[in-house]
Steps between C-alpha positions, in 0.01 A plus 500: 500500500814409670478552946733812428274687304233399759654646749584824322191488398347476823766741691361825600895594444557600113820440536502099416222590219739773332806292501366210363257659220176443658252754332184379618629619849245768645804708582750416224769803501274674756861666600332735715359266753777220478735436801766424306502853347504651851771285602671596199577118435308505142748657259186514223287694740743697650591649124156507388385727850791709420446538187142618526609709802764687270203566222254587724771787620614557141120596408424716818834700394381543129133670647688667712702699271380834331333463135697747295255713250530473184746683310312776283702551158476883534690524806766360315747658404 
């Protein structure tokens, strides 16, 4: 293992584990809890928070929104 994936490795940070590849990291793309996503210095986290930001809204507003009954064919007209 080369020293940089040792210290990636080793670095409480995910940020040095994420850009180099390092899966075996406890906290690999652990976006929530990474410094560099706060700082908004990780483009990769920044998108990926966003992203599940923008679905999390996106399925609040679809249980939000009034089932419509079926339609019954003899109301038709």
């Amino acid at each position: 293992m080369s020293s940089l994936l040792f210290i990636a490795q080793s670095n409480k940070d995910p940020y040095l584990a994420c850009l180099n590849g390092v899966s075996t990291h406890p906290h690999y793309h652990d976006c929530e809890n990474c410094e560099h996503v706060a700082n908004k210095t990780c483009e990769y986290g920044v998108g990926k928070k966003t992203s599940k930001e923008l679905r999390a809204a996106i399925d609040e507003g679809k249980s939000m929104l009034a089932t419509y009954p079926k339609l019954d064919p003899s109301r038709l007209p």
